[in-house]
N, C-alpha and C positions, 0 to 999 in steps of 0.2 A: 504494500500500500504506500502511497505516495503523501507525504506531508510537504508543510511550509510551514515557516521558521514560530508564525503566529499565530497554529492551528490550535482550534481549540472546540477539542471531541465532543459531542455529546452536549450541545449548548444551547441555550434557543436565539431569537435572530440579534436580539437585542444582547444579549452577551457576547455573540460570535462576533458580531460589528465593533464593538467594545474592541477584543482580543487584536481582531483581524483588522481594522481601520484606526485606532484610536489610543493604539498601544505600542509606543515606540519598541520599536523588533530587537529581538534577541541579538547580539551581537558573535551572534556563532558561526560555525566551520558548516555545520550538519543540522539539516532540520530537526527540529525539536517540538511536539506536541508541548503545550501551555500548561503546567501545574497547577491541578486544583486539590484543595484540603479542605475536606469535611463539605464537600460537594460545593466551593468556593473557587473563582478565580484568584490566584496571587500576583502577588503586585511582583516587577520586576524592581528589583533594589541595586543593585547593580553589580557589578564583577569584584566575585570577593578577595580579601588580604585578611589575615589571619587576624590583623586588627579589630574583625567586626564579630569576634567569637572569643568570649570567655575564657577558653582552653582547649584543646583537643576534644575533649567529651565530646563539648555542645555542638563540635564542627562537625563531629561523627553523627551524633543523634540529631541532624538538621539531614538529615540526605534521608529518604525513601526506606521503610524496610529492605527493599529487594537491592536497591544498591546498597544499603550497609552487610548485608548479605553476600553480592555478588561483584564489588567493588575493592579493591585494596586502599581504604581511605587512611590507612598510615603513609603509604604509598603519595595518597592526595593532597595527606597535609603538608608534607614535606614541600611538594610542588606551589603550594600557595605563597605569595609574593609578602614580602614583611611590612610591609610600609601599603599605606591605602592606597587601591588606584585611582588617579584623578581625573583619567578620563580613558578613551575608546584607544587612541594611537598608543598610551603608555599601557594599557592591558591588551596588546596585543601579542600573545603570550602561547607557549604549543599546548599549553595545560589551561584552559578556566574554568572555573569553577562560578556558576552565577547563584547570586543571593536573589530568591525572592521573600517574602513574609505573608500572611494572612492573620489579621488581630493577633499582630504582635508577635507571631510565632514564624520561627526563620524555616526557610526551607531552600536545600540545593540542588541543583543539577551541576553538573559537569559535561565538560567537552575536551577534544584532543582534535587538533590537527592529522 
């Protein structure tokens, strides 16, 4: 099946127009379906640095069951930049890791070149 970077499954018109028109695009390599939590769209926060997470834990328990599962995220943490990134040209990077949040709670995807 075929995605785009702003797809977002399972929506109705007024959320998919949100996603797909109204929501500055993922800054990634590979299409990426749109994260939802607790049947919610999440807000994109931007490309994370380890600055935006308390510790390792919270950066681990911010990714998906199935990638904390199916992910080597000691692996991922190491890959995360030290310092925040400030914008698009300086996180262009063969590893990101993007932050989004839904009321307050972090959630990540990743990507690789």
């Amino acid at each position: 099946m075929g995605i785009a970077t702003n797809e977002a499954l399972g929506s109705n018109t007024e959320d998919l127009k949100t996603i797909i028109h109204r929501t500055p695009p993922l800054p990634t390599w590979q299409d990426q379906i749109w994260p939802i939590m607790n049947g919610e769209y999440c807000v994109f926060e931007k490309i994370a640095s380890k600055t935006d997470f308390d510790n390792k834990a919270a950066f681990t328990g911010a990714f998906s069951k199935e990638d904390q599962t199916s992910t080597d995220l000691d692996w991922l943490w190491n890959k995360l930049p030290e310092e925040p990134v400030a914008n698009l040209a300086q996180g262009n990077f063969t590893v990101s890791v993007y932050l989004f949040s839904c009321h307050g709670i972090q959630l990540c995807t990743w990507d690789m070149a």
